[in-house]
C-alpha positions in Angstrom: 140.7 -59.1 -42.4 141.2 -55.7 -40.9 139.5 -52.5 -41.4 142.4 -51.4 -43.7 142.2 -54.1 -45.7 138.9 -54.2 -47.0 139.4 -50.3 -47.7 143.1 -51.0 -49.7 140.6 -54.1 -51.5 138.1 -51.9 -52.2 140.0 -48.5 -53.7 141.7 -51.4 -56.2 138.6 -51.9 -57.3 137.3 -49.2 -58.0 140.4 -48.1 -59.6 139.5 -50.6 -62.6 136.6 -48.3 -63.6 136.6 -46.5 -66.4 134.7 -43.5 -64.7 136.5 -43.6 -62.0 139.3 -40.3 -60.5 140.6 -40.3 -57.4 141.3 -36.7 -56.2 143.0 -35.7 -53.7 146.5 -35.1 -51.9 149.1 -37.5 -51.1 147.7 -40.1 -53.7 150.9 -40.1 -55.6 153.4 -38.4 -53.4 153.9 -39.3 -49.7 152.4 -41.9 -47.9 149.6 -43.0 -50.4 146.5 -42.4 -48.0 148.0 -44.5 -44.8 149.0 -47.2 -47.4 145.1 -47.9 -48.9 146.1 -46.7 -52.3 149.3 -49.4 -52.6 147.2 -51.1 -55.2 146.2 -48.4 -57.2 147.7 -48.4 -60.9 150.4 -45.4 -60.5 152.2 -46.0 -63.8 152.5 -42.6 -65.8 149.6 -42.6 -68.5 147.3 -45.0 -66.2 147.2 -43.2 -62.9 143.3 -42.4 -62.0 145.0 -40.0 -59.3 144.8 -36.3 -58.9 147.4 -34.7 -57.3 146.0 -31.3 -55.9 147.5 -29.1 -53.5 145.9 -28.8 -50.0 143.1 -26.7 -50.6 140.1 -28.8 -50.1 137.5 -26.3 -51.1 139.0 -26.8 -54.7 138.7 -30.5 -54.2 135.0 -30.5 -53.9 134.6 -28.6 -56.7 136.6 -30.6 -59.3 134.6 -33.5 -57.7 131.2 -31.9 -58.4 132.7 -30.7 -62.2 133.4 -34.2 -63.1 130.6 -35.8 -61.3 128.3 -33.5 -64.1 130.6 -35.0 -67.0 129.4 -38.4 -66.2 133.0 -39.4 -64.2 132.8 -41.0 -60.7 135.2 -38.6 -58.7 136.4 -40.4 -55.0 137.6 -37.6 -53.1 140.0 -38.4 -50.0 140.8 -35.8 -47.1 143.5 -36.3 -45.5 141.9 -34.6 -41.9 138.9 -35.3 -40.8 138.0 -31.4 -40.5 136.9 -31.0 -44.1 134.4 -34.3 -44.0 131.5 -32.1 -44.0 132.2 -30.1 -47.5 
């Protein structure tokens, strides 16, 4: 089992929680996170994706506004040079 594997494995998981929302940019469009979202639910009414444009100043903060209402945000970067928000 490879690296991406257990990461692909582990974001269908978490995508059958009800508190659950992934946010971040190229979840539905484009390449789907280097494949590791292929198992998500994408079907229109049951995606637990937000699409957001790149600004990932704006991610954090929808993250930290749901987080408060009880929700489980994931947020996924796309570059490594936000990590640190």
């Amino acid at each position: 089992m490879t690296y991406k594997d257990v990461v692909t494995d582990t974001m269908e998981e978490l995508s059958k929680k009800e508190s659950v929302v992934f946010i971040g940019q190229g979840l539905i469009t484009g390449d789907k996170v280097y494949g590791t979202m292929n198992k998500v639910p994408m079907e229109e009414g049951k995606s637990k994706c937000l699409e957001l444009p790149c600004a990932e100043n704006l991610h954090m903060g929808i993250a930290l506004g749901l987080a408060l209402k009880g929700y489980r945000p994931i947020v996924i970067f796309q570059r490594m040079d936000f990590i640190l928000l």
